[in-house]
C-alpha positions in Angstrom: 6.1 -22.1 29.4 3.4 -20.7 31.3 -0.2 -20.9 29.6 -1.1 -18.3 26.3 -3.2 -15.6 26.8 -4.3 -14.7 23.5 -7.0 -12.0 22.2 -9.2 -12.9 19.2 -10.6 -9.7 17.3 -13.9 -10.6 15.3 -14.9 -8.8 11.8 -17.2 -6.2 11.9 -21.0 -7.4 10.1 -20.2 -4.4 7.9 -17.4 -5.7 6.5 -18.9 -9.1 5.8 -21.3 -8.8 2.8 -23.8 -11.4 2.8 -21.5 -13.3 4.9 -21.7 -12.5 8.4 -22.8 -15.7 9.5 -20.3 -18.0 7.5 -17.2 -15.4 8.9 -18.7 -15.9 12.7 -18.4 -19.3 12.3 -14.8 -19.9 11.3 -13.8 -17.3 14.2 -15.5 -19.3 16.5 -14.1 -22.4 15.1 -10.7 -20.6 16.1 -11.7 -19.6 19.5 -12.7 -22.8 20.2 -9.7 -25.1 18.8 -7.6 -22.4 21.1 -9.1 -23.0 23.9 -8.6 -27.2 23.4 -4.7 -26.4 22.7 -5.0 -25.4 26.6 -4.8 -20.8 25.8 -7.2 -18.5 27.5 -8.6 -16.4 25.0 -10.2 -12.7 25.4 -12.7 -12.2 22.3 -13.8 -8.6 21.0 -15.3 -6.5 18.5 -13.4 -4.4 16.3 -15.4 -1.5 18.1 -14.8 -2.8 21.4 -11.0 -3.5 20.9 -10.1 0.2 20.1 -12.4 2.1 22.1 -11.4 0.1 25.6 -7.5 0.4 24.0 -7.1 -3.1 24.6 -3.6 -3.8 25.4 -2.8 -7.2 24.2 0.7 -9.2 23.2 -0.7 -12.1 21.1 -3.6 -11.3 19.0 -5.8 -13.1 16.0 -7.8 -10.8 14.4 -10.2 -10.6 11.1 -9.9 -6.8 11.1 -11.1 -4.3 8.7 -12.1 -1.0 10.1 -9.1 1.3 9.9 -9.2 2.1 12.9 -9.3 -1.4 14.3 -6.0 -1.9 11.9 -4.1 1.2 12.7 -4.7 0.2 16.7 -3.1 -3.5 15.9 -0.5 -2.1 13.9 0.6 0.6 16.9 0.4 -2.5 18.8 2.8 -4.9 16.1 5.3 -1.7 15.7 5.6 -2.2 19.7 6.1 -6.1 19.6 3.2 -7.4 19.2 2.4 -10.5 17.3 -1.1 -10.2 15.4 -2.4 -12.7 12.7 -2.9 -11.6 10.7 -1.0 -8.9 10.5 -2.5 -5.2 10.1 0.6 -4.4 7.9 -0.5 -7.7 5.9 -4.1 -6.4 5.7 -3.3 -3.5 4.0 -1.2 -5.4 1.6 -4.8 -7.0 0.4 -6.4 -3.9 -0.6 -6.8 -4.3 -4.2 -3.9 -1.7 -5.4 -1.0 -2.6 -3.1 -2.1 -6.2 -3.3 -1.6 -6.1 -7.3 1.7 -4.2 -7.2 3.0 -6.8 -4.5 1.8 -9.9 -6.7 3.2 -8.9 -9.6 6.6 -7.7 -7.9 7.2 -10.9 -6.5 6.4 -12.9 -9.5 3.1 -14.2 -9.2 1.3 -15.4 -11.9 -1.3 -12.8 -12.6 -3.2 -11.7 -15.7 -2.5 -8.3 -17.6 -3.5 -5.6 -15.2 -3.0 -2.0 -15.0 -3.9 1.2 -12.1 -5.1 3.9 -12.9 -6.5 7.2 -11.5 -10.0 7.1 -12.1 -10.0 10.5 -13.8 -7.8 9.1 -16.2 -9.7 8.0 -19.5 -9.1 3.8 -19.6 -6.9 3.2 -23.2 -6.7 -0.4 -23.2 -7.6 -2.6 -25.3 -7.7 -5.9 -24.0 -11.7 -6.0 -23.6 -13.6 -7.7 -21.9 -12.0 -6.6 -18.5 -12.4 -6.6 -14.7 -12.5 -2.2 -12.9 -11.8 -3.4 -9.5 -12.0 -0.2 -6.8 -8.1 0.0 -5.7 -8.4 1.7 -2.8 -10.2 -1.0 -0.4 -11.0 -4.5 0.4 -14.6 -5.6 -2.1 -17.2 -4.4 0.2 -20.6 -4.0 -2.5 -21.2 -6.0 -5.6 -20.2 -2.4 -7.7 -16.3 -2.5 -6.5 -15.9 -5.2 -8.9 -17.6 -5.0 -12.6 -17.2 -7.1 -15.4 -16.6 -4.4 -18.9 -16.7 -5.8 -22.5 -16.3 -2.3 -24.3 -15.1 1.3 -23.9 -18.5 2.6 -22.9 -19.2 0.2 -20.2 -15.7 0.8 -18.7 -16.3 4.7 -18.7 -19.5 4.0 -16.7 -17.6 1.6 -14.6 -15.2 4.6 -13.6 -18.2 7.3 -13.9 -19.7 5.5 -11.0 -16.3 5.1 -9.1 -15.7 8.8 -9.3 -19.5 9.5 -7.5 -18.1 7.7 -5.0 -14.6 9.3 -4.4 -13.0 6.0 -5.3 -9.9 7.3 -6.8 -8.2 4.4 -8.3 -9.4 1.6 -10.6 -7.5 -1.9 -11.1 -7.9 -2.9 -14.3 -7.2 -6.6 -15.3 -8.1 -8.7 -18.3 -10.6 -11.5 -18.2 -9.1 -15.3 -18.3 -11.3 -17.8 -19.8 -11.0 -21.5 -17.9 -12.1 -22.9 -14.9 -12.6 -20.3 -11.6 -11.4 -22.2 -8.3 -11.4 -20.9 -5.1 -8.9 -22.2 -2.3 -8.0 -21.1 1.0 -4.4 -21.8 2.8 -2.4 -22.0 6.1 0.9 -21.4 6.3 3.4 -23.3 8.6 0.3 -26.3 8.4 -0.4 -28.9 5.6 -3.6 -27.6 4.6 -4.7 -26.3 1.4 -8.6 -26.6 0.3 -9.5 -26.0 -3.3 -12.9 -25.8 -5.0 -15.3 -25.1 -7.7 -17.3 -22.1 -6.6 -20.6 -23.4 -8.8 -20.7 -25.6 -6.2 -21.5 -23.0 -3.4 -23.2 -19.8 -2.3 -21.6 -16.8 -4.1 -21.5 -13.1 -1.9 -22.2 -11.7 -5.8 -23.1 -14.1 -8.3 -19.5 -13.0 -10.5 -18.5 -15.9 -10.3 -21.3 -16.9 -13.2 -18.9 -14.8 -15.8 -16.6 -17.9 -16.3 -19.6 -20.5 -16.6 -19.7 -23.7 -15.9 -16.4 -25.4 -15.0 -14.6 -27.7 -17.5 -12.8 -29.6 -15.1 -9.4 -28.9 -16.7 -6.0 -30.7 -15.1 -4.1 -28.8 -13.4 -1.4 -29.4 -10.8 -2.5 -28.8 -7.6 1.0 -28.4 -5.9 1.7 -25.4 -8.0 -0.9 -24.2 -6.9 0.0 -24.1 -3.3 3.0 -23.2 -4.3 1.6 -20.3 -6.0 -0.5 -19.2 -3.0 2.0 -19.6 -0.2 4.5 -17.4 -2.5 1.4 -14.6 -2.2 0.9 -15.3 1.0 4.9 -14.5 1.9 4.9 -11.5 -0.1 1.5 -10.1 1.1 2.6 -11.4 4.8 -1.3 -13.2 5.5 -0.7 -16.4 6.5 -4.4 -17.4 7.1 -5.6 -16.4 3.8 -8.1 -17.4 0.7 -8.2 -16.7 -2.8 -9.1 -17.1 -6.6 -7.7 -18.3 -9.2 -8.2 -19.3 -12.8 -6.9 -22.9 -14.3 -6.9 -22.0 -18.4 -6.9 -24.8 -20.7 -3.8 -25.7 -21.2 -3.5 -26.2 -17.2 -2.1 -22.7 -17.0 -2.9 -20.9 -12.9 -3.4 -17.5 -12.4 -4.2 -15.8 -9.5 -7.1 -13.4 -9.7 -7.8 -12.2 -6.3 -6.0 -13.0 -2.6 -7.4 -12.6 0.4 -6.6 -12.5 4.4 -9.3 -14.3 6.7 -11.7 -15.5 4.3 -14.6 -17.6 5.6 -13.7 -20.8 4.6 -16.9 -22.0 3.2 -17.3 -25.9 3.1 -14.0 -26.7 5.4 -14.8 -24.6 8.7 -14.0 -27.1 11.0 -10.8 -28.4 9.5 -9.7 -25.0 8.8 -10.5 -23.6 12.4 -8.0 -26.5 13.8 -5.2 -26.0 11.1 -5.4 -21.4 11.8 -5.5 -22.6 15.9 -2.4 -24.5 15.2 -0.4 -21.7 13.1 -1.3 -19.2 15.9 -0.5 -21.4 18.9 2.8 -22.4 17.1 3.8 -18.6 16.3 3.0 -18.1 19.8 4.7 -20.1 21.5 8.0 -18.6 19.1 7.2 -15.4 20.1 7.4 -16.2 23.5 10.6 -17.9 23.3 12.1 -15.2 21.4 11.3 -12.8 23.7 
């Protein structure tokens, strides 16, 4: 086989709230283990990669303009491979992504969509009005409710700005972890976000952590079975171990930053690309 050419798409700063540095890194991480598996590897900006209409057949990307995903998935619907996928990226805004999880079975706490218009009748307070319509971009797409009145101001300020769906979910008390996952590799990373810079501070809603048991291969299990249905194989996410040892998922997401496990993680999402590479090529 002759030697991969692969092009590497990098997240635009806007799109990485207090983050920009931390996502660099774990792209670069990429590039880097890439280029030590022996592939030549083109690297651009979101901006650059639609307005030169690069032409690519093997892509990695950490995408989020639309126009950067509608480019890669014109590209995909050609033949393409791109990881992630743009269809897959759109399958992790908030109201696809919660139809999808709770289609395929994945635990998930009582949640319901609707149009923000719509006057919120639940009952099941205190709450989580997630926008629906996009990825978490400011600290007001996600708000914490614990009555009526603060859930009408919630979708008050959603409606100001045209955000026309709300995800509604209900709160789980236990232990918040974070993990991040690669499929087709053996590595799965879980943590206590305490421990760690937040983009928000939310995370400060559950408290401290407890330290409850729960079984860390259900876990993975439990990711990998979002990760197939939402079709993000390099992907992140929260989750939230109750008591009794109960996991939930909370949030998933594609290309996270992999705080604390960078290097490891760069190596283990150069692998899954190379390997799925190297398919394509055969397939083809």
């Amino acid at each position: 086989m002759s030697k991969l050419h692969i092009t590497g798409i990098s997240r635009g700063s806007e799109y990485s709230p207090n983050n920009v540095g931390s996502d660099s890194e774990i792209f670069n991480n990429v590039v880097n283990a890439l280029t030590e598996l022996g592939c030549d590897v083109d690297i651009y900006s979101e901006k650059e990669f639609v307005e030169k209409n690069i032409q690519a057949e093997i892509i990695f990307d950490m995408a989020r303009d639309k126009a950067t995903i509608k480019r890669l998935q014109e590209l995909e619907d050609g033949g393409a491979l791109v990881i992630n996928s743009a269809y897959g990226i759109m399958n992790c805004v908030r109201k696809p992504m919660t139809e999808l999880l709770l289609k395929n079975n994945v635990p998930h706490p009582h949640t319901v969509i609707i149009d923000t218009k719509e006057e919120f009748c639940g009952d099941f307070y205190p709450c989580w009005i997630k926008r629906g319509n996009s990825h978490t971009i400011l600290k007001e797409d996600v708000t914490y409710v614990t009555c009526k009145e603060e859930a009408e101001t919630a979708l008050a300020d959603f409606r100001n700005r045209n955000i026309s769906t709300a995800v509604i979910s209900e709160h789980l008390e236990g232990d918040l972890i974070k993990f991040y996952g690669v499929q087709d590799t053996d590595f799965f990373y879980w943590f206590y976000p305490s421990h760690v810079h937040s983009k928000f501070g939310l995370e400060k809603i559950n408290g401290d952590s407890q330290g409850y048991n729960f079984d860390v291969n259900e876990l993975k299990r439990i990711s990998d079975l979002a990760a197939v249905a939402l079709n993000t194989p390099v992907y992140g996410g929260d989750c939230v171990v109750s008591k009794d040892g109960t996991v939930r998922l909370i949030d998933f997401n594609d290309w996270p930053s992999f705080a604390r496990c960078r290097e490891e993680a760069g190596k283990k999402i150069a692998e899954c690309i190379y390997n799925r590479a190297k398919n394509h090529k055969k397939q083809q």
